[in-house]
py3Dmol code that shows the C-alpha trace and the ligand (Angstrom):
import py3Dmol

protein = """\
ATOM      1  CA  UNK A   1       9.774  -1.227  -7.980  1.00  0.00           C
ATOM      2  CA  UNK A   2      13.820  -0.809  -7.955  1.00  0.00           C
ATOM      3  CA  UNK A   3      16.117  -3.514  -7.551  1.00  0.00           C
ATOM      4  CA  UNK A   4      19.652  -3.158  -7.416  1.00  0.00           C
ATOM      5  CA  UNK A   5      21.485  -6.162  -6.635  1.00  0.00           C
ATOM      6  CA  UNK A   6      25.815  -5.267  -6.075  1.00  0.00           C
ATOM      7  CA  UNK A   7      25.362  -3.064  -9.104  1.00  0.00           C
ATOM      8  CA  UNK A   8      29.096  -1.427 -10.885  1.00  0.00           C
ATOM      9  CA  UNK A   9      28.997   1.036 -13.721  1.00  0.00           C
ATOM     10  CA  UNK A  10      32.660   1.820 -15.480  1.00  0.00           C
ATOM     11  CA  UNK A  11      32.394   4.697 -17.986  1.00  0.00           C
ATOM     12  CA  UNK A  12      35.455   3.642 -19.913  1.00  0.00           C
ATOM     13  CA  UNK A  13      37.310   0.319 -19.448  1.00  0.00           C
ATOM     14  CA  UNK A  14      39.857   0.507 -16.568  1.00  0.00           C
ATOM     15  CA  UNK A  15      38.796   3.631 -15.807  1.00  0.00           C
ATOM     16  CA  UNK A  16      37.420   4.636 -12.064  1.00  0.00           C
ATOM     17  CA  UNK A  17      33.801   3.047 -10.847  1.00  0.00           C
ATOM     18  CA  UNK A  18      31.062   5.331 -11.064  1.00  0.00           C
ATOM     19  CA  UNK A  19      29.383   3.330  -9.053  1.00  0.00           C
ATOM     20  CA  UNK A  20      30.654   0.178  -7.161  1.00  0.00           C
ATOM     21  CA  UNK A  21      28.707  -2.402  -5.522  1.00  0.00           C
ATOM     22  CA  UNK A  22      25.016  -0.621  -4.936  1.00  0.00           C
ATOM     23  CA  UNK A  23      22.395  -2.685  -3.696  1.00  0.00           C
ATOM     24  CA  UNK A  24      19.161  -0.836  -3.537  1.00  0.00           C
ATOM     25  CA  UNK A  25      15.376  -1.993  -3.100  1.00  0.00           C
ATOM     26  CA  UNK A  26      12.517   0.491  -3.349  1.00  0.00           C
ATOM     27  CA  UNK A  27       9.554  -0.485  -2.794  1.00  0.00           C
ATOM     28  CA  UNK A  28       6.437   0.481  -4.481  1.00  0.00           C
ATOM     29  CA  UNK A  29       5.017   3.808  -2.650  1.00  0.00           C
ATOM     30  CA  UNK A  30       7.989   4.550  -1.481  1.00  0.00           C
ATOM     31  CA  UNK A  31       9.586   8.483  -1.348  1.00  0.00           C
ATOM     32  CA  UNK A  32      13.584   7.356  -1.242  1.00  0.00           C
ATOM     33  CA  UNK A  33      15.853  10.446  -1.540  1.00  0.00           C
ATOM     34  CA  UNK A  34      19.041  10.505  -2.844  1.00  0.00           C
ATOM     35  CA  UNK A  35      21.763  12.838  -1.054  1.00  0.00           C
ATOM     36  CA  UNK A  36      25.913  13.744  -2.020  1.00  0.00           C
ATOM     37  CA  UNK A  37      28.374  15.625  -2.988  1.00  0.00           C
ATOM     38  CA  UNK A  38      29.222  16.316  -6.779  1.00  0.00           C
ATOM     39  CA  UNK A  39      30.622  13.168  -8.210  1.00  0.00           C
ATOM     40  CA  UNK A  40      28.909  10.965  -5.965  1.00  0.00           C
ATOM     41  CA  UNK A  41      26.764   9.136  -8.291  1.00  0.00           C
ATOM     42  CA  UNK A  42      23.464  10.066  -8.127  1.00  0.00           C
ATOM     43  CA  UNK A  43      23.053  11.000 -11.800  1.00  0.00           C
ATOM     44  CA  UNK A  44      24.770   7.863 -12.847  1.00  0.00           C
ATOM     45  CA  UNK A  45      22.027   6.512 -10.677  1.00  0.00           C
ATOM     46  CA  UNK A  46      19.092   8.310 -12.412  1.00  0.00           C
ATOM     47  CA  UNK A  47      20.674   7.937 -15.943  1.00  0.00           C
ATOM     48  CA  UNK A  48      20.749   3.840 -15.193  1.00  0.00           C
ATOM     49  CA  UNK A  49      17.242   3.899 -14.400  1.00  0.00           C
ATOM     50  CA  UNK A  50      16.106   5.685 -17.580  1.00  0.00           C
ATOM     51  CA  UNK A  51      17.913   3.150 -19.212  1.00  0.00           C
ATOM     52  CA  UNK A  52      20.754   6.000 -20.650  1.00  0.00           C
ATOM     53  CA  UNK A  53      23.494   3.976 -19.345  1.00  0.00           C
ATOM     54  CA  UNK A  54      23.771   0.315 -18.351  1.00  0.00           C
ATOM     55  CA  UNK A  55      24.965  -1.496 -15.876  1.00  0.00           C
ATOM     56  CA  UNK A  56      28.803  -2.694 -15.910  1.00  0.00           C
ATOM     57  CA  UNK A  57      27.751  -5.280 -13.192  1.00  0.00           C
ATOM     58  CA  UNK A  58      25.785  -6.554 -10.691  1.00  0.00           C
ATOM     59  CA  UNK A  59      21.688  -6.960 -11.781  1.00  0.00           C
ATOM     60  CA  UNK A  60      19.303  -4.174 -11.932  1.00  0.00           C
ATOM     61  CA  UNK A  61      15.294  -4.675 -12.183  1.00  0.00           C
ATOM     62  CA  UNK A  62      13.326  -1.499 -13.014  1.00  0.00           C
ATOM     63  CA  UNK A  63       9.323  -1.841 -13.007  1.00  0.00           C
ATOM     64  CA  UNK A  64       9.453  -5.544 -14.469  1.00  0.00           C
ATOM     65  CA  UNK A  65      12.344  -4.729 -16.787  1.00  0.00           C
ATOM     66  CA  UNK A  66      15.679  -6.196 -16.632  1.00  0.00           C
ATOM     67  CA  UNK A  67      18.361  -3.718 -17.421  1.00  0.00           C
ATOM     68  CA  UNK A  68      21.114  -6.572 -17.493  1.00  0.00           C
ATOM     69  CA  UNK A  69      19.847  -7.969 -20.925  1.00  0.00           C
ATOM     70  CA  UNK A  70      16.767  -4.731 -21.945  1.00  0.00           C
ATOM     71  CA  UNK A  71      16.481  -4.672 -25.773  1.00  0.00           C
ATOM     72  CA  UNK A  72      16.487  -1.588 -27.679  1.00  0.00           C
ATOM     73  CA  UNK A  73      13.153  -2.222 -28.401  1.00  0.00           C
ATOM     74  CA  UNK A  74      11.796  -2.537 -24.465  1.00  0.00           C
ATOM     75  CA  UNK A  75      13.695   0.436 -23.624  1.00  0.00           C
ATOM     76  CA  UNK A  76      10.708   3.179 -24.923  1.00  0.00           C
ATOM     77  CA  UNK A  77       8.757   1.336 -22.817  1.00  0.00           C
ATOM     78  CA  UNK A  78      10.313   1.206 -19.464  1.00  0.00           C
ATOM     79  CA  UNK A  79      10.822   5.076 -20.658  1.00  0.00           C
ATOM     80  CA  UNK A  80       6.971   5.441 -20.381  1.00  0.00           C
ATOM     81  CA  UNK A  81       6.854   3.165 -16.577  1.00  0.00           C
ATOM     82  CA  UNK A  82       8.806   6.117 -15.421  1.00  0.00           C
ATOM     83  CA  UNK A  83       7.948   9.627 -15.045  1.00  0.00           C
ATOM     84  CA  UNK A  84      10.894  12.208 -14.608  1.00  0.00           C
ATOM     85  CA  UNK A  85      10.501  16.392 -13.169  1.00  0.00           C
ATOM     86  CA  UNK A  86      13.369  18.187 -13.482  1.00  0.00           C
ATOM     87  CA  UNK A  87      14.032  21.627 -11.883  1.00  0.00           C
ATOM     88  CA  UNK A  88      13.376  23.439 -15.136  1.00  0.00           C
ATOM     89  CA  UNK A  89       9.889  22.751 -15.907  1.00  0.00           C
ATOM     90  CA  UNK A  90       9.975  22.273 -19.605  1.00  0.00           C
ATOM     91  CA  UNK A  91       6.615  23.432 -20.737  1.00  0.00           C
ATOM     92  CA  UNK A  92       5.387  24.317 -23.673  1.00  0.00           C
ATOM     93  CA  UNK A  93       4.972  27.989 -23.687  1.00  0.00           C
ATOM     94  CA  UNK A  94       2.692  27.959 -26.161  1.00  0.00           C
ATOM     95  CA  UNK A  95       0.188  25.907 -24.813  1.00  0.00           C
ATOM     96  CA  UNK A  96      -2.336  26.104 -21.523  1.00  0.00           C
ATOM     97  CA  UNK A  97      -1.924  24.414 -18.506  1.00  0.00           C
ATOM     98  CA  UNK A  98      -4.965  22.080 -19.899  1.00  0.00           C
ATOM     99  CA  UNK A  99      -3.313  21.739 -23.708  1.00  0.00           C
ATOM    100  CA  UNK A 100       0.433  21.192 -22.143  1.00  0.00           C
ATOM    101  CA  UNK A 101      -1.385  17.971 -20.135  1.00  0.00           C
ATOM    102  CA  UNK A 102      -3.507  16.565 -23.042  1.00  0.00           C
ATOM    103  CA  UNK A 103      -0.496  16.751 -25.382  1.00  0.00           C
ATOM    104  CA  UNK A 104       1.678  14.536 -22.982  1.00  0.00           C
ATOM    105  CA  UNK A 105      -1.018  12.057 -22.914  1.00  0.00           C
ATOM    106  CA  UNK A 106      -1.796  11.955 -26.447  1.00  0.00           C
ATOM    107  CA  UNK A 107       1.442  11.637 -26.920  1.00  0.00           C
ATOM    108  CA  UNK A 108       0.933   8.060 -25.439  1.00  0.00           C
ATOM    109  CA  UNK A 109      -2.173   6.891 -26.919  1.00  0.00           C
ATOM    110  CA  UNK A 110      -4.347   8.056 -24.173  1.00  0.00           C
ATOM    111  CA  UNK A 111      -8.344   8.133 -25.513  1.00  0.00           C
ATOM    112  CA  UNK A 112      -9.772  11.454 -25.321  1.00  0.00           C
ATOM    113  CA  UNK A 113     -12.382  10.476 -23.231  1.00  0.00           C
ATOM    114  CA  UNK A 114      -9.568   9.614 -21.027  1.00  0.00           C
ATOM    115  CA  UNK A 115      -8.091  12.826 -20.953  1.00  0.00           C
ATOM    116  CA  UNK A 116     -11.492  14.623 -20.383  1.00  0.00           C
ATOM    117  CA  UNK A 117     -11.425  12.436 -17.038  1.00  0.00           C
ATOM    118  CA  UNK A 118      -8.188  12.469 -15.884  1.00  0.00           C
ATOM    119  CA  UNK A 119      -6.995  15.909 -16.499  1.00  0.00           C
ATOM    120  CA  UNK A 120      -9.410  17.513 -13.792  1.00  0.00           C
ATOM    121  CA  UNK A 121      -8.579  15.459 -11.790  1.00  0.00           C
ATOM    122  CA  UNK A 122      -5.448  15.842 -11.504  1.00  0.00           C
ATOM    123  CA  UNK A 123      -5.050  19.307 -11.567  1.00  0.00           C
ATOM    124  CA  UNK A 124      -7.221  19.321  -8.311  1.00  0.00           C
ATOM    125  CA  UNK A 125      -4.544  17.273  -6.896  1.00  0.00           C
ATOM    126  CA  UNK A 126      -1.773  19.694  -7.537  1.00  0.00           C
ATOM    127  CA  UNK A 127      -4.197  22.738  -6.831  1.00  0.00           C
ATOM    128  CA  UNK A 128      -4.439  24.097 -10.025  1.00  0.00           C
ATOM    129  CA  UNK A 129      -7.789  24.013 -10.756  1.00  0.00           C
ATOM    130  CA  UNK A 130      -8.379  27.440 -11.320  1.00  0.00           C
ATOM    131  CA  UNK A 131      -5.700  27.832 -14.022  1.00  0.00           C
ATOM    132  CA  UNK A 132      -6.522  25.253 -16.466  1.00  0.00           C
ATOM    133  CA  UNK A 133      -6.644  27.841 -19.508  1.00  0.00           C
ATOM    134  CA  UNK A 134      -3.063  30.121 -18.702  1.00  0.00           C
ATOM    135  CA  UNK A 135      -0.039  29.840 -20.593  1.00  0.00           C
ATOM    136  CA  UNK A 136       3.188  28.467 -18.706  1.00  0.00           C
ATOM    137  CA  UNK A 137       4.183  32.590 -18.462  1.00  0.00           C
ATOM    138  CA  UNK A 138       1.302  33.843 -16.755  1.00  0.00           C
ATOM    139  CA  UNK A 139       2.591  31.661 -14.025  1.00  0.00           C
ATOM    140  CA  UNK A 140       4.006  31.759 -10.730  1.00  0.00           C
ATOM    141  CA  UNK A 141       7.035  29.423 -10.885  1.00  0.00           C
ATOM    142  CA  UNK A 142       5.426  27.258  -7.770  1.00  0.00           C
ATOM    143  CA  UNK A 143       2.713  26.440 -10.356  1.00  0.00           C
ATOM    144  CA  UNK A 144       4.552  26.004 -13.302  1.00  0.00           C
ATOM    145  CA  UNK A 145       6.040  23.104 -10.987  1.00  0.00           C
ATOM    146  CA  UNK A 146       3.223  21.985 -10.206  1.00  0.00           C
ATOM    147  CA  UNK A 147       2.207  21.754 -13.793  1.00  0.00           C
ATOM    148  CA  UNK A 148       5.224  19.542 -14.630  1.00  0.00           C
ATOM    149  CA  UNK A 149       4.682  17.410 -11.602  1.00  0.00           C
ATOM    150  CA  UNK A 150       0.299  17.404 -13.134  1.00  0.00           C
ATOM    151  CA  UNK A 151       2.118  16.816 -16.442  1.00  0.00           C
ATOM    152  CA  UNK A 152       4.370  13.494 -15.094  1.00  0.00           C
ATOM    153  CA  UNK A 153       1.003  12.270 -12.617  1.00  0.00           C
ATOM    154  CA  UNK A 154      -1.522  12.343 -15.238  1.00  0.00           C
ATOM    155  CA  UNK A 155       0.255   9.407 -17.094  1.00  0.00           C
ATOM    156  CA  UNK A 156       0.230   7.311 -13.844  1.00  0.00           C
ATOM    157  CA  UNK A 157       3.880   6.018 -14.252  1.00  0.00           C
ATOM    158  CA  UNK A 158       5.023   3.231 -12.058  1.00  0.00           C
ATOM    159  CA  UNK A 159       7.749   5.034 -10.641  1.00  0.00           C
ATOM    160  CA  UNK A 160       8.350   9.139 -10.716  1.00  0.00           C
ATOM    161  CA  UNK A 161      12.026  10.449 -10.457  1.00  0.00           C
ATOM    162  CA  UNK A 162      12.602  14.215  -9.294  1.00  0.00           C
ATOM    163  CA  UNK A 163      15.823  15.605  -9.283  1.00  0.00           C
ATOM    164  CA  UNK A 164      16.700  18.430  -7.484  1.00  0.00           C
ATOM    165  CA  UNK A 165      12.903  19.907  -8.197  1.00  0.00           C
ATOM    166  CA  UNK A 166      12.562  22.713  -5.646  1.00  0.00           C
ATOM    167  CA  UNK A 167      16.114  24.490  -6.541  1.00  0.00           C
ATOM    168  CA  UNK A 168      14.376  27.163  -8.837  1.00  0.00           C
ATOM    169  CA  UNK A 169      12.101  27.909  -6.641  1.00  0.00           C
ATOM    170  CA  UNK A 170      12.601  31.124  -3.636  1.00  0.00           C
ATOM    171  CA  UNK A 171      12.706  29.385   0.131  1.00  0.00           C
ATOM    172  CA  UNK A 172       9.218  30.212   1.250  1.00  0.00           C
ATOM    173  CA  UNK A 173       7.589  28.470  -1.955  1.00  0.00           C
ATOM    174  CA  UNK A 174      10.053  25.446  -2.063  1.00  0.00           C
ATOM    175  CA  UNK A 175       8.614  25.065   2.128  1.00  0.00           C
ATOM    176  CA  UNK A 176       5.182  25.167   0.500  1.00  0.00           C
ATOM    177  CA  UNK A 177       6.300  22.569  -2.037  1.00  0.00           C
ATOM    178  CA  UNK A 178       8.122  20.121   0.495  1.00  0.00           C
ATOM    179  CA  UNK A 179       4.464  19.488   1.925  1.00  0.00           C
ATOM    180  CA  UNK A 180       2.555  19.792  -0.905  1.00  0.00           C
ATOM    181  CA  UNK A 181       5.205  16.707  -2.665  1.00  0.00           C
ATOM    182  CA  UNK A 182       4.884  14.603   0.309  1.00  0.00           C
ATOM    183  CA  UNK A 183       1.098  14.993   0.329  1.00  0.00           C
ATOM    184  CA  UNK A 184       0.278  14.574  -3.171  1.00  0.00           C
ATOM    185  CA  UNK A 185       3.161  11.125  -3.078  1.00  0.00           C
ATOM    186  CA  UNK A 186       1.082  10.105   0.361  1.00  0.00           C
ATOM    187  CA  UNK A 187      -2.254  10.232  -1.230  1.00  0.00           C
ATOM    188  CA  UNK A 188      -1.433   8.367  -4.368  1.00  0.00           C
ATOM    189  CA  UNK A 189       0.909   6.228  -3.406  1.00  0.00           C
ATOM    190  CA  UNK A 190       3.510   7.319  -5.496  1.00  0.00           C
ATOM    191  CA  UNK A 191       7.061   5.534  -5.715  1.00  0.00           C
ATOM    192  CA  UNK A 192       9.402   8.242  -6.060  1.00  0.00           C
ATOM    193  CA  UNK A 193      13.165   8.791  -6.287  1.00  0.00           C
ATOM    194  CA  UNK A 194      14.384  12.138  -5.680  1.00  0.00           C
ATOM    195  CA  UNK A 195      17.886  13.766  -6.027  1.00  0.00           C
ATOM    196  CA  UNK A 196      18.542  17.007  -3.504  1.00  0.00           C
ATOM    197  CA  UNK A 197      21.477  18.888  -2.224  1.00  0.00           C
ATOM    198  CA  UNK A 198      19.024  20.245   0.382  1.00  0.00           C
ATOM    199  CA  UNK A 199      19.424  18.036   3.178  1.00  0.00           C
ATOM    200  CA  UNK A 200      16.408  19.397   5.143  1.00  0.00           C
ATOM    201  CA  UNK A 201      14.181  18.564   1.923  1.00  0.00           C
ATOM    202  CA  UNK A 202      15.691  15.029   2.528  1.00  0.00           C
ATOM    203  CA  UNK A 203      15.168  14.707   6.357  1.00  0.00           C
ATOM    204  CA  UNK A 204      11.324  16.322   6.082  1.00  0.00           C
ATOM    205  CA  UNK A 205       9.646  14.516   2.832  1.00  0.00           C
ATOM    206  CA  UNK A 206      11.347  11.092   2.927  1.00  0.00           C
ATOM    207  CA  UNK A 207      10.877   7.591   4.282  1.00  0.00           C
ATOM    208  CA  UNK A 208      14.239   6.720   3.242  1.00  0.00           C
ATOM    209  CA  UNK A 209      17.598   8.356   2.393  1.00  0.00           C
ATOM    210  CA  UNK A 210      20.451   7.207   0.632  1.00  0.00           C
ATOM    211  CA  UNK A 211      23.396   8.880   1.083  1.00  0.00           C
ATOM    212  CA  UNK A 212      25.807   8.437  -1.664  1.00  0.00           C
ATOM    213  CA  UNK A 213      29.526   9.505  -1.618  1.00  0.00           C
ATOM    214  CA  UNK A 214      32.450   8.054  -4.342  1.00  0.00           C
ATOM    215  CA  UNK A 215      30.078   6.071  -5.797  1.00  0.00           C
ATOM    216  CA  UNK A 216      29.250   3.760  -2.868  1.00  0.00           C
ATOM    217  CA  UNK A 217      26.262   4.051  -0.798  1.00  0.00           C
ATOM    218  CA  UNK A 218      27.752   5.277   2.481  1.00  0.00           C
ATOM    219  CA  UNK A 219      24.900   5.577   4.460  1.00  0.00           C
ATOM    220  CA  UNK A 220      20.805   4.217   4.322  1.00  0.00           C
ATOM    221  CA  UNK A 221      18.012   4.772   6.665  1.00  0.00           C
ATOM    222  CA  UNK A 222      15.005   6.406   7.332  1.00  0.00           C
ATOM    223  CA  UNK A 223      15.126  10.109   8.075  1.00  0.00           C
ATOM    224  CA  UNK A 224      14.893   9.193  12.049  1.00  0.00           C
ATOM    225  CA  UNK A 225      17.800   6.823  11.869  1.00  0.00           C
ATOM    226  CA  UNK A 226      19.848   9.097   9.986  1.00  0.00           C
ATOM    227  CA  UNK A 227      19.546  11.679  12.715  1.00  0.00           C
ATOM    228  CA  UNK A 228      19.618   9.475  15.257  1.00  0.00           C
ATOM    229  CA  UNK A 229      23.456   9.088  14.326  1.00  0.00           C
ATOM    230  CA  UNK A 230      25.625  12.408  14.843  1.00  0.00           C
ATOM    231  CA  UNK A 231      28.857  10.657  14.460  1.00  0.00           C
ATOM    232  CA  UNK A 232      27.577  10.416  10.363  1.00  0.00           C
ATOM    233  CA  UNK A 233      28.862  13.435   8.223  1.00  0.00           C
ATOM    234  CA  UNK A 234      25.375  13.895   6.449  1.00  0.00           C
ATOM    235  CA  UNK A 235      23.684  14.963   9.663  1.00  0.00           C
ATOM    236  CA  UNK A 236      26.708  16.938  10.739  1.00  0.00           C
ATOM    237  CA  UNK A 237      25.930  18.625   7.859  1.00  0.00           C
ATOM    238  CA  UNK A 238      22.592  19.454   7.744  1.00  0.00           C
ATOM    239  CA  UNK A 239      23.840  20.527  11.912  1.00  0.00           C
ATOM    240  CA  UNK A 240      26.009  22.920  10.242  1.00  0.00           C
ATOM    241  CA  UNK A 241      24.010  24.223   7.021  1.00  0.00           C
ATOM    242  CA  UNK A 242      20.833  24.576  10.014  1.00  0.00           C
ATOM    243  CA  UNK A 243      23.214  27.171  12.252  1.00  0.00           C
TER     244      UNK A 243
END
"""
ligand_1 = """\
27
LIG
P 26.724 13.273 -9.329
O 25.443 13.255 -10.080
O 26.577 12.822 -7.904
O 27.410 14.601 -9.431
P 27.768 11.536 -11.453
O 26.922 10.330 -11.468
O 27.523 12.597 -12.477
O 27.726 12.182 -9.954
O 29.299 11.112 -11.559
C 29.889 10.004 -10.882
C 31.312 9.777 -11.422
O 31.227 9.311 -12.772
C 32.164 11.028 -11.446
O 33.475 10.649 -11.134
C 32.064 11.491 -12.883
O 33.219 12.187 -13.272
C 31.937 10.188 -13.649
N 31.168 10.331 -14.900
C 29.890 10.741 -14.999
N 29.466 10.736 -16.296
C 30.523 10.289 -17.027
C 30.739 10.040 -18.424
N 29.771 10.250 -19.329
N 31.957 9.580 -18.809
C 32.941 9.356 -17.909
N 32.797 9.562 -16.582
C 31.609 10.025 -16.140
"""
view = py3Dmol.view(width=600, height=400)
view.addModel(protein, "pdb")
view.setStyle({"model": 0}, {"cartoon": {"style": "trace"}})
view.addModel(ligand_1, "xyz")
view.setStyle({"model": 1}, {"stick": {}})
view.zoomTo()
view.show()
């Protein structure tokens, strides 16, 4: 669960707001997308809820944690409520599908009777059954993203973050992908926040989408509500980038 409450951040003292007065709530097994142009925000966003950078004001809540007053000590820990896939995957080349899985979750204590159970089972989910003993290179790069999304499910975080995870990939596979995400978040109930310049990723896959510009939050709604609005410039947009 996310909770921003009239949330600032300030890079440097007197300097221009990052972010100025965000008030956010995502609940849990939610898909909220995150939309605008360069300089918006949105990595000030993500980097705030990894606990990179925090807040200059306002109160943020991140899966139980309190970012206003998080010790240096909590912080590893809301690190591991929080799963993050990035568009490069970020395997280990020299291990299988099935080793680059078991080393992320011994990584955080998990038994290995646990990871005899919940690696199958997981790579059912993301369809990669079959492949359990190839290296990252023998490949396609559809399924090495679907190993870094098996990689960020198997440790059940409380809240995934994906940003801009299809851009890699060619247009017919990142299609694929759009339903195979919203599936796989459907099924498990996943709370997700994920960053896109691909507005049509945003209107398909989402419940919700926040559309950021100048560091204010210039637009929320569901996908339907969104579009429902042609006077708003992220629809005229996705109009234009559609013709
Ligand atoms: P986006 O991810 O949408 O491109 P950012 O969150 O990276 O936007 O940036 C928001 C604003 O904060 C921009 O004006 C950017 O220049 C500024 N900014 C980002 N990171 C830093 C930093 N480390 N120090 C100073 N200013 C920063």
């Amino acid at each position: 669960m996310i909770d921003f409450e009239h949330v600032s951040k300030e890079y440097k003292k007197g300097g221009r707001l990052a972010l100025e007065d965000i008030n956010l709530h995502v609940d849990d097994g939610e898909f909220v997308f995150l939309v605008g142009p360069s300089g918006s925000g949105k990595s000030t966003i993500i980097k705030l809820l990894t606990g990179e950078v925090l807040p200059s004001g306002g109160r943020l809540m991140i899966n139980g944690f309190n970012l206003n007053n998080i010790s240096d000590r909590q912080i590893p820990l809301l690190r591991r409520s929080i799963g993050v896939i990035f568009q490069d995957f970020r395997l280990i080349e020299k291990k299988t599908v099935y080793e680059n899985l078991g080393f992320a979750m011994r990584a955080v204590g998990s038994s290995p009777r646990e990871i005899k159970k919940r690696i199958p089972y997981v790579l059912e989910l993301v369809g990669l059954e079959e492949k359990t003993d190839r290296y990252p290179n023998e490949l396609s790069g559809g399924e090495q993203q679907r190993v870094a999304l098996a990689r960020v499910l198997v440790l059940r975080p409380q809240l995934i973050l994906m940003d801009e995870p299809l851009s890699n990939l060619d247009a017919k596979l990142r299609l694929h992908m759009r339903t195979e995400i919203r599936r796989i978040q459907q099924e498990l109930k996943l709370t997700c926040l994920y960053v896109t310049h691909d507005q049509k990723e945003a209107l398909t896959m989402s419940d919700r989408i926040m559309v950021m510009n100048k560091g204010k939050i210039e637009q929320i709604g569901t996908p339907m509500h969104l579009y429902d609005d042609p006077a708003t410039p992220f629809v005229a947009d996705f109009i234009g980038q559609a013709n």
